[in-house]
C-alpha positions as CSV (number, residue, x, y, z in Angstrom):
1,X,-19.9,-25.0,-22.0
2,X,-21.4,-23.7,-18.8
3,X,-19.2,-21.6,-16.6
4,X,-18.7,-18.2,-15.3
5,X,-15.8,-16.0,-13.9
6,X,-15.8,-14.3,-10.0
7,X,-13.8,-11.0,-9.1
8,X,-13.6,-9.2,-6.3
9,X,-11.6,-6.0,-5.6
10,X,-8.9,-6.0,-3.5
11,X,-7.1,-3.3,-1.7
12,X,-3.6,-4.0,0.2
13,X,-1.2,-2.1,1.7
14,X,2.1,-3.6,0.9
15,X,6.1,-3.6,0.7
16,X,7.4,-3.6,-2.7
17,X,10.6,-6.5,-2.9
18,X,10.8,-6.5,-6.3
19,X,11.1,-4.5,-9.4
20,X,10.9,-6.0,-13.2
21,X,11.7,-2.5,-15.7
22,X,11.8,-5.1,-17.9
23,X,8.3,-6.1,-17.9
24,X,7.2,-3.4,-15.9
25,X,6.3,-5.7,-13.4
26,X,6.4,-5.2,-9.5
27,X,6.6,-8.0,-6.5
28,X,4.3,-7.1,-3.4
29,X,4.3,-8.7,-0.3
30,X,1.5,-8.1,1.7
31,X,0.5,-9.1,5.5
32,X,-1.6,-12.8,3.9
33,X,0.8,-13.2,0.4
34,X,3.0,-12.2,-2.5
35,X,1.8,-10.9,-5.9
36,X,3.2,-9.7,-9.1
37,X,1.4,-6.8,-10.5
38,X,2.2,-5.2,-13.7
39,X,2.1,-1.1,-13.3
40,X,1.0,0.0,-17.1
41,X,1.1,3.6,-16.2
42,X,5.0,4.1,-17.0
43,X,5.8,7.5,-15.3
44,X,3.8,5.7,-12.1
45,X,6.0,2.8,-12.5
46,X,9.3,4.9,-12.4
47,X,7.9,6.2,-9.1
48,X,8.0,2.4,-7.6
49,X,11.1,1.5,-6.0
50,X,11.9,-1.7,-3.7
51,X,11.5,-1.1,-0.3
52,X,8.6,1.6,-0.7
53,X,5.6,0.4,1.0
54,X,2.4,0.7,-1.3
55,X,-1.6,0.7,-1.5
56,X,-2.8,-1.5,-4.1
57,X,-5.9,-1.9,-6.0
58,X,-6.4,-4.9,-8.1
59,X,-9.2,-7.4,-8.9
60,X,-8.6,-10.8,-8.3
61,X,-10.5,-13.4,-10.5
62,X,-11.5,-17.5,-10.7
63,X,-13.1,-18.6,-13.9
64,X,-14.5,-21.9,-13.6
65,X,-16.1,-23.7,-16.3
66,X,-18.4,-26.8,-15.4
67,X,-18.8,-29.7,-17.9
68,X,-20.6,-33.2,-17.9
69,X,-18.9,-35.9,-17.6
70,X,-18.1,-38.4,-20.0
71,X,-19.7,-41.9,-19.4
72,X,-17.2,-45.0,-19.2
């Protein structure tokens, strides 16, 4: 099965609006959209609070997988 997955890096600066402890999980809202990011550094994640405003570095993928089509 051809195919093939894109990334990019992406930096935002953002306002945290949610925290998960749970999951470890925290909601960003940035200037273009929302994302859920999960912090696995747990002494960075007790730093995170809602309402702090962040920098974030992530990388943002697409796979895509291309196959031929079955004839009717």
């Amino acid at each position: 099965m051809p195919g093939g997955a894109v990334g990019r890096q992406v930096i935002i600066v953002a306002d945290v609006v949610a925290v998960d402890p749970a999951n470890q999980i925290v909601t960003l809202k940035g200037p273009n959209q929302t994302v859920d990011l999960r912090i696995a550094d747990q002494e960075q994640f007790k730093l995170t609070a809602k309402g702090d405003q962040v920098e974030a570095k992530f990388t943002q993928a697409l796979a895509v997988a291309v196959e031929p089509a079955t004839r009717k």
